[in-house]
N, C-alpha and C positions, 0 to 999 in steps of 0.2 A: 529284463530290460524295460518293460511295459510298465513294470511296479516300479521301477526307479525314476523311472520318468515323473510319474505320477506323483511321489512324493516330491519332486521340485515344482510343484502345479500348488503357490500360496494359499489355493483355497482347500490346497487338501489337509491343512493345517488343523488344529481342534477351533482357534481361534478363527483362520483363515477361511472359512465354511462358516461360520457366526457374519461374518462378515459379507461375505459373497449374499450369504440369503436375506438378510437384512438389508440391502440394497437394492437387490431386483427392482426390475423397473415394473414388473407387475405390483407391487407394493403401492396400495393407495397413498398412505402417505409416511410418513416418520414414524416408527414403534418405538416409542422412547423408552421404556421399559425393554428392550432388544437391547438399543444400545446401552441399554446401562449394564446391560448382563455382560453384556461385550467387553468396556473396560472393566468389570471386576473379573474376568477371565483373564483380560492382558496384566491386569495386575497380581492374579493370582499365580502366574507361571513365569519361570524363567526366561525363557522363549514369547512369551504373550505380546511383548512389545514389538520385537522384532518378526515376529510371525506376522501382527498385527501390520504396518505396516507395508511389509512385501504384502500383504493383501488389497491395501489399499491401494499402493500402486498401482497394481495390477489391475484395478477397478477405475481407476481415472485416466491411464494410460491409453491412449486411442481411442477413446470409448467416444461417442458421437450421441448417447442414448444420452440428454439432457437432466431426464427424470432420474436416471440414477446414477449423472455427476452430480445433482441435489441430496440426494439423498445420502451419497457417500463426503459429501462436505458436510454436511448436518452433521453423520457421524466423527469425521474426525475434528471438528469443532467441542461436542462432547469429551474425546477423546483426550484433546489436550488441556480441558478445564479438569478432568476427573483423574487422567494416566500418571500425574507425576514425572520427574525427571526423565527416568527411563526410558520412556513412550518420547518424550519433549526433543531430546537431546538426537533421538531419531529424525524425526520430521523436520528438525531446522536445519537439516544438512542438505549441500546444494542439491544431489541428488534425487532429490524427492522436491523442494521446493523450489528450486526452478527447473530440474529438465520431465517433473511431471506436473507441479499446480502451474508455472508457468506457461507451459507446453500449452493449458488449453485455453490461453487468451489468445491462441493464436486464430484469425479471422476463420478460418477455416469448419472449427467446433463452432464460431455461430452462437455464442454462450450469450443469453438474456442478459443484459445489463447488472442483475441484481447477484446473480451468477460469480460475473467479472470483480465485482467490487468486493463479492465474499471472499475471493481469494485473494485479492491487493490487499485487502485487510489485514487477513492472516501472514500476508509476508511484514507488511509496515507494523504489525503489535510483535510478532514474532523479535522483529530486529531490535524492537525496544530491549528484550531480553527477558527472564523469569528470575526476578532476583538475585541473579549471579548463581542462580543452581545449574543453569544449561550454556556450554560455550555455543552462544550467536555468531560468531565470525564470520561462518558462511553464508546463513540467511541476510546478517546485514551485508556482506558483497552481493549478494543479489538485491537488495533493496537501493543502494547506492548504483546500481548498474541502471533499473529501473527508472531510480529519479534523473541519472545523466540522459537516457534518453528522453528524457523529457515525460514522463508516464504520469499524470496522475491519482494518486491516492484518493481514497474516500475521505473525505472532513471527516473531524472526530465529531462533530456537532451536525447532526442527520437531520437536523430542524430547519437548516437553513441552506437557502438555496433550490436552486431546479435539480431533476434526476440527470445524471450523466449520459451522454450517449456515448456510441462505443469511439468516434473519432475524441472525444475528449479520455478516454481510457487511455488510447497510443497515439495522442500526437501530440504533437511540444509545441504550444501556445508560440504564435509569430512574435519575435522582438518588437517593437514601436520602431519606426524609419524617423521621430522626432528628436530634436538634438536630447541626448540624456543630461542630468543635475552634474553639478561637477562635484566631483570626488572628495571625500573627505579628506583634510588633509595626515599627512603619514599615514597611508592606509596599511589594510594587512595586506604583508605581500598573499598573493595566489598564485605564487612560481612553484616548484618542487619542493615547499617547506616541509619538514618533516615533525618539526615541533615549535610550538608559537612560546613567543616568553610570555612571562607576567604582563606585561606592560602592553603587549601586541593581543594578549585575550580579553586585557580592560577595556581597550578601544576596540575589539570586534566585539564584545558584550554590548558597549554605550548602542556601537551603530544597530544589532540587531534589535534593543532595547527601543528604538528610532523608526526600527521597521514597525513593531506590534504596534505600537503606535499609531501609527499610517494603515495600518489593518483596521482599527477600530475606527479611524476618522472617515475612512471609506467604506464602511461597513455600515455605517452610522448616516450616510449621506448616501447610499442604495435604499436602505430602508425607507428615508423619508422623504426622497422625489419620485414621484408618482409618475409613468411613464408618458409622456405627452405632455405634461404640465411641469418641467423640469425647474429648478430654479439657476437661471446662467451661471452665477457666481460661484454655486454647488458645483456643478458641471467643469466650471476652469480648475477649484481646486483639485475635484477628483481626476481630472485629466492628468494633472502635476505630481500629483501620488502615483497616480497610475506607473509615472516615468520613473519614480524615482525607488516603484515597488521593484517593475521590473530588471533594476538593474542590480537592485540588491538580492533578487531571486539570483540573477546569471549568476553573482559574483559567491554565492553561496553554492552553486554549485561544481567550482571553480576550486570552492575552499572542501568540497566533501572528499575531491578526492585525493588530496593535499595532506591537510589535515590529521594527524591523529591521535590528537588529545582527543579521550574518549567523551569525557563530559562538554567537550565543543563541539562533538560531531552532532550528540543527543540534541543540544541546542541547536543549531542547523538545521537538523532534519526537521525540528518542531515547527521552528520559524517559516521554514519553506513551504511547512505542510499549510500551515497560518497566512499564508500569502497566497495560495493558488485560491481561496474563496471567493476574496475579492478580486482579482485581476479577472477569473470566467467571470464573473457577474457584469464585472463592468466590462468586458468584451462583449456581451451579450443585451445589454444596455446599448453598446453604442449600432450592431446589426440592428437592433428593432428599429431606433431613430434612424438609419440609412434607411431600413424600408419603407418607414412613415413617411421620409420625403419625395421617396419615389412615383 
């Protein structure tokens, strides 16, 4: 009974024991040459992937040891640029990516910022999908669950901006109390649709097409008011983007879970991701000024 036990213990795997010791948190830092030995093991066996895996779980799962939830995201970061479908088609199923990467944004693990955002990563490129070789279904239901609670993402562009703290990780930016822009007219509905026509995806195209826009013009007017030395008429316009950012954020998130033309959700998701830049900034902009005048 002792030896049966034993063999359902992931690290007593050929693979699963590659993995366990190549994570220890004694481990100064990343042996990259380990993990590469490791996916050409998972890729050399029939089992490697799935071994692989139930390893990894088992190594992120409860674990509180920060040093080697780093190191075991290191490895399966390798894992999924080198493992191929097999390994892929693993890891983006809910069970693994949200009830154990999700699992350790919860405040409790205490995860370092940089931690947190590795793994929001790996779910939002995840949901993108790997060329149509791996069914994403379920990772993107957990990336849409994420963005409905208001969660957000890493920018794709890492050059810009402040570092996140952890309440900008889980918590969903306050609506504006100012009256909002009035609505375009025939908008897309955001009731129970289940598929938009032609003519209802041209005019959510124009209007998203309207948002990137209003990205760049506020993006553009962060950059070049200097904090204390603001120019007023900077200031009115970006206040008026601001309003008109955040309602086309709600109302995109209104339509993610509506929605399911595929190629309208990818636009969504992008546009969305494209809009949380500047609304923190200029949330962040307008605390400094409160505090300057206090």
């Amino acid at each position: 009974m002792a030896f049966g036990k034993a063999l359902k213990d992931p690290f007593c795997t050929a693979v699963g024991s590659l993995v366990d010791r190549a994570t220890l948190g004694s481990q100064q830092t990343e042996d990259w040459g380990q993990f590469m030995h490791i996916c050409d093991v998972i890729n050399a066996t029939e089992e490697g992937p799935k071994d692989a895996v139930k390893a990894l779980k088992k190594k992120l799962s409860k674990n509180c040891n920060h040093k080697e939830i780093r190191l075991t995201l290191s490895l399966l970061d390798m894992c999924i640029e080198n493992c191929g479908p097999r390994f892929q088609s693993l890891v983006v199923r809910k069970d693994f990516c949200k009830d154990t990467l999700v699992k350790l944004l919860n405040p409790r693990y205490n995860l370092p910022i940089d931690m947190q955002e590795k793994i929001l990563s790996f779910i939002m490129t995840w949901a993108r999908g790997f060329q149509g070789t791996v069914d994403v279904s379920e990772v993107k239901e957990v990336y849409l669950e994420l963005l409905k609670k208001g969660v957000e993402f890493p920018s794709s562009d890492t050059s810009r901006g402040e570092p996140k703290t952890s309440s900008q990780l889980s918590t969903k930016l306050s609506p504006s109390s100012s009256n909002p822009p009035k609505q375009p007219s025939q908008p897309v509905p955001t009731g129970p649709t289940l598929l938009l026509t032609p003519d209802q995806i041209g005019k959510l195209y124009s209007e998203l097409d309207m948002a990137k826009r209003n990205v760049r013009v506020m993006s553009s007017i962060l950059k070049e008011n200097v904090p204390g030395s603001e120019n007023p008429d900077d200031m009115n316009l970006l206040q008026k983007l601001y309003k008109t950012c955040r309602m086309m954020q709600e109302r995109i998130m209104d339509l993610l879970v509506t929605v399911e033309n595929e190629d309208v959700i990818v636009e969504l998701i992008q546009v969305n991701e494209d809009l949380n830049d500047p609304i923190s900034s200029h949330l962040v902009s307008l605390l400094s000024a409160l505090n300057r005048c206090r």
